[in-house]
C-alpha positions as CSV (number, residue, x, y, z in Angstrom):
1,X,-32.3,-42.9,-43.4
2,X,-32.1,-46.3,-41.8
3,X,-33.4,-46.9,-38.0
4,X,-29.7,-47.6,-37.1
5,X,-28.8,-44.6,-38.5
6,X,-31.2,-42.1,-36.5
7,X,-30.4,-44.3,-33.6
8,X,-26.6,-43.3,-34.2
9,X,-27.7,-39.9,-34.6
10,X,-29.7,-39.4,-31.8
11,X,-26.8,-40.7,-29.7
12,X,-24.4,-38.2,-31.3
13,X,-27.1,-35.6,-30.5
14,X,-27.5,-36.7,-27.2
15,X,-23.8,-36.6,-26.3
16,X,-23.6,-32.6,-28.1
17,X,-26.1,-32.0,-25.3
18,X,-24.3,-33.7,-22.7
19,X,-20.9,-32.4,-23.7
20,X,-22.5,-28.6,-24.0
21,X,-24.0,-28.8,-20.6
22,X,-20.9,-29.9,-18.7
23,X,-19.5,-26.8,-20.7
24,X,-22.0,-24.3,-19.4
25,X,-21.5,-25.6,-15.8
26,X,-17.5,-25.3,-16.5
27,X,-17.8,-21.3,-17.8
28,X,-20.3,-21.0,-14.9
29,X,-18.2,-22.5,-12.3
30,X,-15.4,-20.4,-13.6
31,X,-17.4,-16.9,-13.9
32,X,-18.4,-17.5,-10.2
33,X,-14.8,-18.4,-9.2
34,X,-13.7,-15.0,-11.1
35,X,-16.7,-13.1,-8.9
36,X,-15.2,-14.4,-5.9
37,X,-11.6,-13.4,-6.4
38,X,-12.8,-9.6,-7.6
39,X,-14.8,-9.6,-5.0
40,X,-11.6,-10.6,-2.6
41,X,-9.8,-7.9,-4.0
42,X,-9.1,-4.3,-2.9
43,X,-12.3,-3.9,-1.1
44,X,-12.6,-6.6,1.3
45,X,-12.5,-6.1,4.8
46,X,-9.3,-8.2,5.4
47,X,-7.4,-6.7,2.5
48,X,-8.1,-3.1,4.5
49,X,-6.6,-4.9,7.4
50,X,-3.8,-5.5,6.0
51,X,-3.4,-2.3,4.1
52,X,-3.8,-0.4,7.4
53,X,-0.7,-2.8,8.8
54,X,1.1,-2.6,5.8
55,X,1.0,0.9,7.1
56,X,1.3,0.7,10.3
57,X,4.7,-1.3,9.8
58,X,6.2,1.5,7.3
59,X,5.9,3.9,9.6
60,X,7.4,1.7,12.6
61,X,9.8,1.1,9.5
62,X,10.7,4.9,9.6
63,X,11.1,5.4,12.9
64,X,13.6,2.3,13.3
65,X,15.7,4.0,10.3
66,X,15.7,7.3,12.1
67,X,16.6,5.7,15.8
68,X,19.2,3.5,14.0
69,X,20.8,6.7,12.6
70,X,21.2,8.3,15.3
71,X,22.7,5.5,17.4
72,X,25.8,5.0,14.7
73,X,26.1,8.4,15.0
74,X,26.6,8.4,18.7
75,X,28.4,5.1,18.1
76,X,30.7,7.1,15.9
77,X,31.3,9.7,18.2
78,X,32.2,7.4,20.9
79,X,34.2,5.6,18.8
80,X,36.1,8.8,18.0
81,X,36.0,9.7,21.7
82,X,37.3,6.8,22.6
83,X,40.3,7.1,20.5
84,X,41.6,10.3,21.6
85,X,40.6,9.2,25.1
86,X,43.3,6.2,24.2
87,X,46.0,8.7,22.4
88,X,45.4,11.1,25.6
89,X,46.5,8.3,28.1
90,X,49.4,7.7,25.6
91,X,50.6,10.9,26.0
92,X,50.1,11.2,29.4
93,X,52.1,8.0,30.2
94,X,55.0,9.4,27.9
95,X,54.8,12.3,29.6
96,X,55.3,11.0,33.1
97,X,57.8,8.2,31.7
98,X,59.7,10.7,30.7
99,X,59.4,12.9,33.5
100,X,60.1,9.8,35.6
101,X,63.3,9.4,33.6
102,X,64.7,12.9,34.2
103,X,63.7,12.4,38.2
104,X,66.1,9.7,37.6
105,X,69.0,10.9,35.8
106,X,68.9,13.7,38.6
107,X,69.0,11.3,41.1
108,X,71.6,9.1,39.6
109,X,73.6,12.8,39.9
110,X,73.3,13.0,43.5
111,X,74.1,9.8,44.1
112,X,77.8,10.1,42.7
């Protein structure tokens, strides 16, 4: 083997080294990274804050549903209330219209 050529090797060697140390760094960086996230996961102090508000909000959650339930309940109640209060008046005003009426066809009478 020539001088150039174990020159040109040792390059090539040399750059393999390189090349497989900026890999190792790479996988390292990236094993660490993964750590971190698991480590982030399920049993970090800010995911069990938010668990316990995640909660916290489901049950306000439930107890808007319930109230909200019972108001258009009312609300249909009052609704139908409100109608026969309406149809109630309407009869009554019938009523006295035609009361009124026969007040004055009697009247009308008397006056001839």
């Amino acid at each position: 083997m020539t001088v150039k050529g174990m020159f040109e090797e040792h390059l090539k060697i040399e750059k393999l080294k390189h090349q497989l140390k900026d890999e190792k760094e790479r996988r390292q960086f990236a094993e660490n990274e993964l750590a971190l996230i698991k480590g982030v996961g399920n049993n970090s102090p800010e995911v069990r804050t938010l668990k316990k508000r995640v909660e916290a909000l489901t049950e306000i959650e439930k107890e808007h549903q319930m109230i909200n339930g019972k108001l258009r309940s009312e609300l249909e109640i009052e609704k139908k209330n409100h109608t026969l209060a309406v149809e109630a008046l309407e009869l009554e005003v019938r009523l006295k219209d035609k009361e009124l009426g026969r007040l004055m066809k009697k009247l009308q009478k008397k006056s001839y």
